[in-house]
TISEDREN-615820 format. One record per residue (C-alpha): residue number from 0; residue in one letter; x negated, y negated, z. Coordinates in nm, 3 decimals. Example, Ala and Ser with C-alpha at 12.3 -4.5 7.8 and 13.67 -1.06 7.14 Angstrom:
BEGIN
+-----+------+---------+---------+---------+
! seq ! type !       X !       Y !       Z !
+-----+------+---------+---------+---------+
!   0 !    A !  -1.230 !   0.450 !   0.780 !
!   1 !    S !  -1.367 !   0.106 !   0.714 !
+-----+------+---------+---------+---------+
***
This chain:
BEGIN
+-----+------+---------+---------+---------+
! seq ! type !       X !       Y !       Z !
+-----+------+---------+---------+---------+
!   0 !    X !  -8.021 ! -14.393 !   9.770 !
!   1 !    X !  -8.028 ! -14.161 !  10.054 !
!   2 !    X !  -8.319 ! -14.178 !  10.316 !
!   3 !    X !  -8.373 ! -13.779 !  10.302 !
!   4 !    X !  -8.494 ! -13.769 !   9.914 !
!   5 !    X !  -8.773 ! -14.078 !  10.073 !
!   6 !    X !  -8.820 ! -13.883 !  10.387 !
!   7 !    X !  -8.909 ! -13.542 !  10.160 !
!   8 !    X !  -9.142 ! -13.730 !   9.973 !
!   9 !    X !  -9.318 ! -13.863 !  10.237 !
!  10 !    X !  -9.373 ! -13.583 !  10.459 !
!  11 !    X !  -9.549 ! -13.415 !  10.120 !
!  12 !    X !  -9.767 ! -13.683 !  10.080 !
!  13 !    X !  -9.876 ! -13.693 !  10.443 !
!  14 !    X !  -9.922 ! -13.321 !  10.409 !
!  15 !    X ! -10.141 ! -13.359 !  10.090 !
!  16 !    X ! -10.350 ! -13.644 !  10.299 !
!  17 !    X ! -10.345 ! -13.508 !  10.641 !
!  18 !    X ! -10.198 ! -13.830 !  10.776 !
!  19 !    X !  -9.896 ! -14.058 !  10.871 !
!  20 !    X !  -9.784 ! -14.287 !  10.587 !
!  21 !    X !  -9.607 ! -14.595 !  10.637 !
!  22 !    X !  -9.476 ! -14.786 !  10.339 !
!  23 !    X !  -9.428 ! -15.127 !  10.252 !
!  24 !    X !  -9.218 ! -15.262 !   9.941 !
!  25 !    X !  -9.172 ! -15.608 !   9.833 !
!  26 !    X !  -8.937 ! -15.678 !   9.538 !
!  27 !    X !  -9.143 ! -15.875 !   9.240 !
!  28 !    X !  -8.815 ! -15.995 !   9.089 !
!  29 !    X !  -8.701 ! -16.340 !   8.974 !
!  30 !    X !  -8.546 ! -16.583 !   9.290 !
!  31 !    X !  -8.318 ! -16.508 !   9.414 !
!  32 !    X !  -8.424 ! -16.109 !   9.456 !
!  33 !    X !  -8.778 ! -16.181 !   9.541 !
!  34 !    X !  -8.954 ! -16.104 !   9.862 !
!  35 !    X !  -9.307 ! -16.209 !   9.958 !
!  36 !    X !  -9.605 ! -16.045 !  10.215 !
!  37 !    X !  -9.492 ! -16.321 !  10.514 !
!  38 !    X !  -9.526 ! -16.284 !  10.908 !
!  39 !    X !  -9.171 ! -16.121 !  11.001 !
!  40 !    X !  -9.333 ! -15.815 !  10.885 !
!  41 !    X !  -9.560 ! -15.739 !  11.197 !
!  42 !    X !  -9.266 ! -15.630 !  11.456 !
!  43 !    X !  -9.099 ! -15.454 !  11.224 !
!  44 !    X !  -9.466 ! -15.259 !  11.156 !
!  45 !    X !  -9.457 ! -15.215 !  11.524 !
!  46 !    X !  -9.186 ! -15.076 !  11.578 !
!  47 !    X !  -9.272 ! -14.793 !  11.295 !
!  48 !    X !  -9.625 ! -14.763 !  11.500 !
!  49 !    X !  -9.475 ! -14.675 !  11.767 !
!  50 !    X !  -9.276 ! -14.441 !  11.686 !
!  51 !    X !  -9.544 ! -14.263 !  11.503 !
!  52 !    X !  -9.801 ! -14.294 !  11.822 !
!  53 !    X ! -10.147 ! -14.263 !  11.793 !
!  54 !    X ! -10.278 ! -14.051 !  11.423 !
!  55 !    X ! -10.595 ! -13.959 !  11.316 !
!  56 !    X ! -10.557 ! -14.114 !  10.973 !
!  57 !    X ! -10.271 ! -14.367 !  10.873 !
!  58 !    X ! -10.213 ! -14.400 !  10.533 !
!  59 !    X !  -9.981 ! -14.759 !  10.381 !
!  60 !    X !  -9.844 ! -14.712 !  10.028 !
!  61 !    X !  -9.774 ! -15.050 !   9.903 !
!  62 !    X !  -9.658 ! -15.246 !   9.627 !
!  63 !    X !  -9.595 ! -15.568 !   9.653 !
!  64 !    X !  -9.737 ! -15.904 !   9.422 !
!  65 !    X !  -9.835 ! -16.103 !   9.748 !
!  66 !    X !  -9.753 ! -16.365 !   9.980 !
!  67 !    X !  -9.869 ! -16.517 !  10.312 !
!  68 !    X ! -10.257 ! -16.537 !  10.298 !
!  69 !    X ! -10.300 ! -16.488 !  10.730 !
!  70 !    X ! -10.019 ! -16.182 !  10.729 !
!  71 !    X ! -10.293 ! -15.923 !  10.547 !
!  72 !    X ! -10.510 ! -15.980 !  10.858 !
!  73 !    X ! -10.257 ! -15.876 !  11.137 !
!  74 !    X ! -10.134 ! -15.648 !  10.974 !
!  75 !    X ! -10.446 ! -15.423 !  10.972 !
!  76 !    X ! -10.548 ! -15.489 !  11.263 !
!  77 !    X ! -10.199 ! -15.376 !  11.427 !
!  78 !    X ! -10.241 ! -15.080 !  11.220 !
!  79 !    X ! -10.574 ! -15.003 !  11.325 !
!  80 !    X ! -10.471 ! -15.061 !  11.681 !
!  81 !    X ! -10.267 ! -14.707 !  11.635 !
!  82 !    X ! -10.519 ! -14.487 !  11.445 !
!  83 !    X ! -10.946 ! -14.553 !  11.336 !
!  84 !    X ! -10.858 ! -14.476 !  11.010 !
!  85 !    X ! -10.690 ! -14.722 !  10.811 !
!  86 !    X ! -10.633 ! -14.623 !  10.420 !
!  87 !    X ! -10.363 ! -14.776 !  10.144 !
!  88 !    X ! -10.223 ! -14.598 !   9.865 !
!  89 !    X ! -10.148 ! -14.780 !   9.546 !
!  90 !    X !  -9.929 ! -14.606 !   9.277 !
!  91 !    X !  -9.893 ! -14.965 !   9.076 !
!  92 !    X !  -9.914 ! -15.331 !   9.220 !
!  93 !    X ! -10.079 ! -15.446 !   9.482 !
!  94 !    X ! -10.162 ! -15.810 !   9.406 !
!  95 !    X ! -10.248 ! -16.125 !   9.588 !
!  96 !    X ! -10.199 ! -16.051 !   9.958 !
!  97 !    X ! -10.190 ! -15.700 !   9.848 !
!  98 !    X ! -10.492 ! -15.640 !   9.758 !
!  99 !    X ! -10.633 ! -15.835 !  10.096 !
! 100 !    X ! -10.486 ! -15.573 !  10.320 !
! 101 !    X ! -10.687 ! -15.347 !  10.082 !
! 102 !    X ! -11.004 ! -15.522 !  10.157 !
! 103 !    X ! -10.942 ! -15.389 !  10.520 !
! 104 !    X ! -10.892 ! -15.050 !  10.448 !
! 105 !    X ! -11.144 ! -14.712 !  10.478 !
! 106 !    X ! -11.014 ! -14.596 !  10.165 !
! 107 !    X ! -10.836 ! -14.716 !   9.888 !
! 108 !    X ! -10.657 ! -14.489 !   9.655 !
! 109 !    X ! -10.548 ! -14.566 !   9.349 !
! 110 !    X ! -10.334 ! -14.405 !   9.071 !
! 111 !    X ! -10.450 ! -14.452 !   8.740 !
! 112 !    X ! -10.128 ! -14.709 !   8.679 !
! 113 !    X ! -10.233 ! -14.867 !   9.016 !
! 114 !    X ! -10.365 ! -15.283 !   8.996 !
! 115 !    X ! -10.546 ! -15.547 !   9.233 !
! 116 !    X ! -10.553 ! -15.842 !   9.161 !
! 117 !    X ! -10.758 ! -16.165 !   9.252 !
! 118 !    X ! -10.741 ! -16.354 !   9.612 !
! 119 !    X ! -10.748 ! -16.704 !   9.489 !
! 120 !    X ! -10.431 ! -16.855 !   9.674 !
! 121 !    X ! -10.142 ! -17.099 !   9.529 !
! 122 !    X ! -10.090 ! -17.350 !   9.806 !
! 123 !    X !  -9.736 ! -17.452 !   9.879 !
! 124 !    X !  -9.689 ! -17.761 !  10.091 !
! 125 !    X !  -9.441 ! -18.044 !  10.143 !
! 126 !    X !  -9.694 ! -18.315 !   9.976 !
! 127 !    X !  -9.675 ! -18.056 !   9.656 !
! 128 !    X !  -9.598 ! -18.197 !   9.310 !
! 129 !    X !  -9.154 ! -18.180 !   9.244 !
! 130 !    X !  -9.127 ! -17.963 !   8.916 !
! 131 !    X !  -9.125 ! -18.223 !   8.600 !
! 132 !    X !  -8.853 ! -18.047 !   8.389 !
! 133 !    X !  -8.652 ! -17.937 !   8.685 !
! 134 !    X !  -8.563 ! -18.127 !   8.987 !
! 135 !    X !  -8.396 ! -17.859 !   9.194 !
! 136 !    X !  -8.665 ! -17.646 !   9.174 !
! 137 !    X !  -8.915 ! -17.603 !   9.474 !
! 138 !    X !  -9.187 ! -17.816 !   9.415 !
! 139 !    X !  -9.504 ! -17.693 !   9.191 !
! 140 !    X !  -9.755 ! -17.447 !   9.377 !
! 141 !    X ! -10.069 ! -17.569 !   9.351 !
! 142 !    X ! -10.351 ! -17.241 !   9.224 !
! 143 !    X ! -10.702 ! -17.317 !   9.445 !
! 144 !    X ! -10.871 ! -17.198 !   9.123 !
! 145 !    X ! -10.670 ! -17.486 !   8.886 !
! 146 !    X ! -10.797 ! -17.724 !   9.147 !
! 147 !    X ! -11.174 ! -17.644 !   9.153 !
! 148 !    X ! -11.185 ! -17.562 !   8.760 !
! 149 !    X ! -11.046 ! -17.920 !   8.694 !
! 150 !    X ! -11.343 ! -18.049 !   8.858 !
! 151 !    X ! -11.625 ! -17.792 !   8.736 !
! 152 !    X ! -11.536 ! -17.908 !   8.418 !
! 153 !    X ! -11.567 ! -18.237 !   8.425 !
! 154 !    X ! -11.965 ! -18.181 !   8.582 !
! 155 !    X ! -11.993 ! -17.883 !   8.395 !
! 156 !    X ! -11.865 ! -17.868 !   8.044 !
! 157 !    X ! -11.833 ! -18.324 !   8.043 !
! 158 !    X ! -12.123 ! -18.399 !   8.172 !
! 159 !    X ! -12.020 ! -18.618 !   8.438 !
! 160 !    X ! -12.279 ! -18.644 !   8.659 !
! 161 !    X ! -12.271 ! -18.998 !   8.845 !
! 162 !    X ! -12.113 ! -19.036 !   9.209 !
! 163 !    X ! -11.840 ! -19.346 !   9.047 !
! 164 !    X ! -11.779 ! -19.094 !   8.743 !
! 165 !    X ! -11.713 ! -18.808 !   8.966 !
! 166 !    X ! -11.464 ! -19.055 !   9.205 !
! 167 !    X ! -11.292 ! -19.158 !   8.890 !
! 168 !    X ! -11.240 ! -18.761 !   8.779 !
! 169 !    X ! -11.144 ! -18.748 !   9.172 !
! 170 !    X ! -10.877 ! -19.053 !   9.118 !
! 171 !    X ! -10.692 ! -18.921 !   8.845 !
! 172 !    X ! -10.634 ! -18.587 !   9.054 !
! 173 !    X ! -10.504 ! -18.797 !   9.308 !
! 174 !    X ! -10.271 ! -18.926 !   9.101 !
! 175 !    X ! -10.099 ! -18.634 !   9.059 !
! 176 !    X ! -10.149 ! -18.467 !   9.350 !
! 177 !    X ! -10.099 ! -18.582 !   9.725 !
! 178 !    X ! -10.456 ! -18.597 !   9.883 !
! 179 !    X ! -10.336 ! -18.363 !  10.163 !
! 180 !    X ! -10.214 ! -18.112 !   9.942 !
! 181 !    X ! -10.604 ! -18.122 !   9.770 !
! 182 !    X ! -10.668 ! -18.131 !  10.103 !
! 183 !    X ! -10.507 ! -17.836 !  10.177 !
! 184 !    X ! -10.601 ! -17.622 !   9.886 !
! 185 !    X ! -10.949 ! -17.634 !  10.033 !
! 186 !    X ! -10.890 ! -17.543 !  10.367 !
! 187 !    X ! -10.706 ! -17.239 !  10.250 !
! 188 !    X ! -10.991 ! -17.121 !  10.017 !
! 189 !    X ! -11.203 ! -17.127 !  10.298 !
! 190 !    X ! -10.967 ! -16.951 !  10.491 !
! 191 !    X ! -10.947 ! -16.689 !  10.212 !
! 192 !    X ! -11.323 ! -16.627 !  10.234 !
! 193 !    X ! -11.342 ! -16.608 !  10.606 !
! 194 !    X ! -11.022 ! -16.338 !  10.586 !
! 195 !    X ! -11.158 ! -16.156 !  10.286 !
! 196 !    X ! -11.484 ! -16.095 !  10.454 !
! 197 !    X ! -11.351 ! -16.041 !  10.818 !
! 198 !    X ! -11.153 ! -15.750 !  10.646 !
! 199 !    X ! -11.428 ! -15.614 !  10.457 !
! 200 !    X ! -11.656 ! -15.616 !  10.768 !
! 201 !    X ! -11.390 ! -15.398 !  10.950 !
! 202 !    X ! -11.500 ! -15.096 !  10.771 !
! 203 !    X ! -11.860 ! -15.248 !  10.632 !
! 204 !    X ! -12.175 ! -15.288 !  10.827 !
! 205 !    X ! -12.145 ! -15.731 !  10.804 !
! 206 !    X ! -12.542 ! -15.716 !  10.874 !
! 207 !    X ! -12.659 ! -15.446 !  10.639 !
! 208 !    X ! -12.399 ! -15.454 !  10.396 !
! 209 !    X ! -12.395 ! -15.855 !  10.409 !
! 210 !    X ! -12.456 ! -15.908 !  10.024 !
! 211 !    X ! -12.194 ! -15.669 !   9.936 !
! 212 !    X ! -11.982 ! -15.806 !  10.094 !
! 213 !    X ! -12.043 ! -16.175 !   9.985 !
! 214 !    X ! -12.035 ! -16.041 !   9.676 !
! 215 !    X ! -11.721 ! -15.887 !   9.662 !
! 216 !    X ! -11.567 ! -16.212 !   9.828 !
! 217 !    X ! -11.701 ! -16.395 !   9.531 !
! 218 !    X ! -11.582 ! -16.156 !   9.270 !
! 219 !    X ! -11.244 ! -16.194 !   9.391 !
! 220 !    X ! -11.190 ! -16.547 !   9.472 !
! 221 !    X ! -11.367 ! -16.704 !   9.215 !
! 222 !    X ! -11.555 ! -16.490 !   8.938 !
! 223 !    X ! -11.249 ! -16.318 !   8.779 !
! 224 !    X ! -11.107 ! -16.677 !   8.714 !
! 225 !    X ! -10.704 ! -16.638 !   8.694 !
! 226 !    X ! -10.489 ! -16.561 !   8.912 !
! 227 !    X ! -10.281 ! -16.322 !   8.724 !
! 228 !    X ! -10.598 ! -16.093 !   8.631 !
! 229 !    X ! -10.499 ! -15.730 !   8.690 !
! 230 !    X ! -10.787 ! -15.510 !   8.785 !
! 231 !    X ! -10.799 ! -15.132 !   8.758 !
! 232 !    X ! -10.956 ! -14.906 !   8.964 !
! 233 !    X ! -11.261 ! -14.807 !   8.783 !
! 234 !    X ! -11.305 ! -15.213 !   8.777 !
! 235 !    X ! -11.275 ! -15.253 !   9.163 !
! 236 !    X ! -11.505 ! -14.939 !   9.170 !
! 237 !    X ! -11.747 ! -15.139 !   8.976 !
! 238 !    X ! -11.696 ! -15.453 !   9.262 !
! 239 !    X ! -11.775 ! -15.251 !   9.521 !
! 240 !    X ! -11.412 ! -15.148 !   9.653 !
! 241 !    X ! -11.382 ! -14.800 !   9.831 !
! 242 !    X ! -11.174 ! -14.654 !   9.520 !
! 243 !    X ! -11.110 ! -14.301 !   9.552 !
! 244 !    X ! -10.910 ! -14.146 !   9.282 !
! 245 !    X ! -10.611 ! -13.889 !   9.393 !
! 246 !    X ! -10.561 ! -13.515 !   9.280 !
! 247 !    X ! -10.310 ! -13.495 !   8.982 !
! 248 !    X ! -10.062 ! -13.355 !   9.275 !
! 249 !    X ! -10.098 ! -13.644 !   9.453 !
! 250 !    X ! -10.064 ! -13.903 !   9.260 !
! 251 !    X !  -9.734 ! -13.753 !   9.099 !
! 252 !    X !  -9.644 ! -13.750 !   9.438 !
! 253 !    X !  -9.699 ! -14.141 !   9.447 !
! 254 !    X !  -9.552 ! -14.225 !   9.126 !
! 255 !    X !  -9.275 ! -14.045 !   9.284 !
! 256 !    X !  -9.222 ! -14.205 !   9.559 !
! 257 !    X !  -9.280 ! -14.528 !   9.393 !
! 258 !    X !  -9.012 ! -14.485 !   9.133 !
! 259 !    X !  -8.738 ! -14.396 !   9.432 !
! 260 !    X !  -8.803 ! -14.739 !   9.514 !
! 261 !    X !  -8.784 ! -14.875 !   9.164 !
! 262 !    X !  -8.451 ! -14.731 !   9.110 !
! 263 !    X !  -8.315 ! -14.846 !   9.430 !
! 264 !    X !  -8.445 ! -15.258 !   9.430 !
! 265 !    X !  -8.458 ! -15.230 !   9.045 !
! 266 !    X !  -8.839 ! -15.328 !   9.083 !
! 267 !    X !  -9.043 ! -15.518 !   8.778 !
! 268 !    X !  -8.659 ! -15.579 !   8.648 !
! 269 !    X !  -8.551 ! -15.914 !   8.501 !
! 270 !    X !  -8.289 ! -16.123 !   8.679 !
! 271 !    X !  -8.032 ! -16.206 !   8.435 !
! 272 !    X !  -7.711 ! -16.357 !   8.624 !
! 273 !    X !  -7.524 ! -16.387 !   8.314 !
! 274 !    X !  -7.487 ! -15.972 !   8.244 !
! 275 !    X !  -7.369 ! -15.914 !   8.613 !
! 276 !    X !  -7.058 ! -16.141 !   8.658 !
! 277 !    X !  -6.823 ! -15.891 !   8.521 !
! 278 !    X !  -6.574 ! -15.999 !   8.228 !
! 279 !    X !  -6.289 ! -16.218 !   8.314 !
! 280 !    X !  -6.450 ! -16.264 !   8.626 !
! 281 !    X !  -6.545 ! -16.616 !   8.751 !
! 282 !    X !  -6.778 ! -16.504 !   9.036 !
! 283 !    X !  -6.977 ! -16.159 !   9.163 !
! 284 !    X !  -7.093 ! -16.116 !   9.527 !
! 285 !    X !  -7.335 ! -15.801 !   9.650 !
! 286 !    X !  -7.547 ! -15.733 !   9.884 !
! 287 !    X !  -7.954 ! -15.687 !   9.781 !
! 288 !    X !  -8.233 ! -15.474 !   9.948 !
! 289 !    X !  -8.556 ! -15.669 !   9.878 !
! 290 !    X !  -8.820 ! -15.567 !  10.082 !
! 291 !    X !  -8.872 ! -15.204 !  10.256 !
! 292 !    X !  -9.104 ! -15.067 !  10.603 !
! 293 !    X !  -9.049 ! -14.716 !  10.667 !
! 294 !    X !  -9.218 ! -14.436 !  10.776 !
! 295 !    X !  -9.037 ! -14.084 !  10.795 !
! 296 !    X !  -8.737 ! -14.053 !  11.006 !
! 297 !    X !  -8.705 ! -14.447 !  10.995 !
! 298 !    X !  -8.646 ! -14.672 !  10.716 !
! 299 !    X !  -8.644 ! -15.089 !  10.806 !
! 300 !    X !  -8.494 ! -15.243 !  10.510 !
! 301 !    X !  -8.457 ! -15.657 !  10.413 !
! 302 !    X !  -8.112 ! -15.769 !  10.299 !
! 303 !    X !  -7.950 ! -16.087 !  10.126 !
! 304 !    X !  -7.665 ! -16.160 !   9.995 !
! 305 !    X !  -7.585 ! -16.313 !   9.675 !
! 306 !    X !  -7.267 ! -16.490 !   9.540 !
! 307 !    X !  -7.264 ! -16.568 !   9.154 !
! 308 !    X !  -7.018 ! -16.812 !   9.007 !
! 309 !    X !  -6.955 ! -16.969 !   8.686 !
! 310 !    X !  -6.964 ! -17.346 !   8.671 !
! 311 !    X !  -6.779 ! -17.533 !   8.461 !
! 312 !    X !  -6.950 ! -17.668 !   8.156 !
! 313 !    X !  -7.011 ! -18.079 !   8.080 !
! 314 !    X !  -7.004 ! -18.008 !   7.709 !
! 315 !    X !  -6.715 ! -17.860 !   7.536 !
! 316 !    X !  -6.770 ! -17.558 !   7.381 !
! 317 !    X !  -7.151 ! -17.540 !   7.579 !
! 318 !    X !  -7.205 ! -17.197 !   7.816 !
! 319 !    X !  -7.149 ! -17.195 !   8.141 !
! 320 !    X !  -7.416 ! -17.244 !   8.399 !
! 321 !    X !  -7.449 ! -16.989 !   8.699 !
! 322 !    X !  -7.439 ! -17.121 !   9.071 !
! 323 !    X !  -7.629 ! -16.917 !   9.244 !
! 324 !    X !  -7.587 ! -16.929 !   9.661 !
! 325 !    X !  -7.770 ! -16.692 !   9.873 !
! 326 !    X !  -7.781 ! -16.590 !  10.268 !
! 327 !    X !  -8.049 ! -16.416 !  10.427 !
! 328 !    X !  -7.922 ! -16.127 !  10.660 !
! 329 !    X !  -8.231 ! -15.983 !  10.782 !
! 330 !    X !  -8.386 ! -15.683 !  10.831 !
! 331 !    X !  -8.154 ! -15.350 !  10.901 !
! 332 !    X !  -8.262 ! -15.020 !  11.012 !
! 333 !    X !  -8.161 ! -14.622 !  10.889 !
! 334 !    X !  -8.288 ! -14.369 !  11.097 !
! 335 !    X !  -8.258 ! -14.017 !  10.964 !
! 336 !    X !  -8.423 ! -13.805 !  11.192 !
! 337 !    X !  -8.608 ! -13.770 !  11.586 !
! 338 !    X !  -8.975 ! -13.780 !  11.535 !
! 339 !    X !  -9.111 ! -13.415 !  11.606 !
+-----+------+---------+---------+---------+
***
């Protein structure tokens, strides 16, 4: 896709805001084509910021269904470092680790397709459960929420009240999980309520405003009560969320923008490895743009690479599996024009 058609619809929608928008993609397709909110991100950001300079108002449109539960935190504070106002614009998803960098914005606008979703983390560690049905697999995330509801309803809903009952409910977790991974799981819902609240207090008074705030925190690490729970914008309205809806120009100026990006990563598209080794082929290799920064005039892009190949079958008769081998070749810049 050329950069131009992105770098036209950029410049409009920093002329219909009055700002400089960055944007940040992540692709929410099956492994091996997805990409997750992570660390690498912040020089990459920098770069973009710097290049910009200092702005009155920076804008992020983002979609992305989350990832690294520290990188939302950085992040807006490097971006805050360039301009006081800090704002996000959300044409669809913005889950997870998404919708933390949210918390830390001025202003949040969202398109009537646009979705947050909960904080609540899934914990990935090496003392993780292996998958049961498949070996090969990485081993089981564990949800924070999962955790904590297992135990709420044994008091709650089982009655178990006594301090050997409660051990024994405590055992049989144990059993299945590695202590340090229950271990971790709470240390990283703390961490998520520490975060959430840091960010909030960026733009919030965290003395007058102190019961919002706690209140939102709850609301969206533990009240909404699964993890997959989309939320619209008149419902993070009603939670307390900055929520401004855009102008109908706008917001077909998002939606857009946003579908550029579909096109070109194929976004909310199912992986099927099957329908893309070509007939009479036994393997397919290409080259796949997962994750996108840019800003106008420069557009940082995340490759791998991906070799398909048919395996030979055990059974007679039985399809053939897919081997599926991939190598990470990093991020890649496009520059299309000299910043004014």
């Amino acid at each position: 896709m050329p950069e131009g058609n992105l770098d036209s619809l950029i410049s409009n929608i920093e002329s219909s805001r009055s700002s400089r928008v960055l944007v940040y993609i992540t692709s929410d397709r099956q492994r091996p084509l997805s990409a997750r909110i992570a660390s690498d991100i912040i020089p990459i950001f920098h770069k973009h910021l710097k290049r910009i300079g200092n702005a009155d108002k920076i804008d992020l449109f983002i979609y992305s269904t989350g990832g690294d539960v520290i990188t939302p935190w950085r992040l807006v504070n490097l971006i805050r470092e360039f301009s006081a106002s800090f704002n996000v614009l959300i044409p669809y998803k913005a889950h997870s680790a998404a919708t933390m960098i949210a918390l830390g914005a001025d202003e949040i606008v969202m398109g009537a397709l646009g979705e947050l979703s909960p904080i609540d983390p899934n914990i990935g560690t090496p003392f993780n459960p292996p998958h049961p049905d498949v070996p090969n697999e990485p081993k089981i995330e564990i949800s924070v929420e999962d955790v904590f509801g297992y135990i709420n309803l044994a008091k709650e809903k089982l009655g178990v009240k006594e301090q050997s009952s409660v051990f024994s409910v405590l055992e049989k977790l144990v059993d299945k999980i590695h202590p340090l991974a229950i271990g971790a799981v709470y240390r990283t819902y703390s961490l998520i309520r520490l975060l959430a609240a840091k960010l909030l207090s960026l733009h919030m008074n965290q003395k007058k405003e102190a019961k919002q705030i706690n209140q939102i925190v709850e609301d969206l690490v533990e009240k909404l009560y699964y993890h997959n729970y989309l939320i619209s914008r008149n419902e993070a309205d009603k939670l307390g969320l900055k929520i401004t809806k855009p102008s109908v120009e706008l917001e077909q100026l998002l939606l857009d923008l946003y579908l550029l990006y579909k096109e070109e990563m194929d976004l909310g598209q199912l992986f099927n490895p099957n329908q893309m080794i070509p007939d009479g082929q036994n393997s397919h290799s290409f080259e796949a743009c997962i994750a996108c920064i840019c800003s106008r005039g420069l557009h940082s892009k995340y490759f791998k690479a991906i070799t398909l190949s048919r395996l030979p079958s055990q059974q007679l008769g039985a399809p053939s599996q897919i081997g599926i081998q991939e190598e990470v070749r990093g991020w890649r810049d496009f520059e299309t024009e000299q910043e004014e």
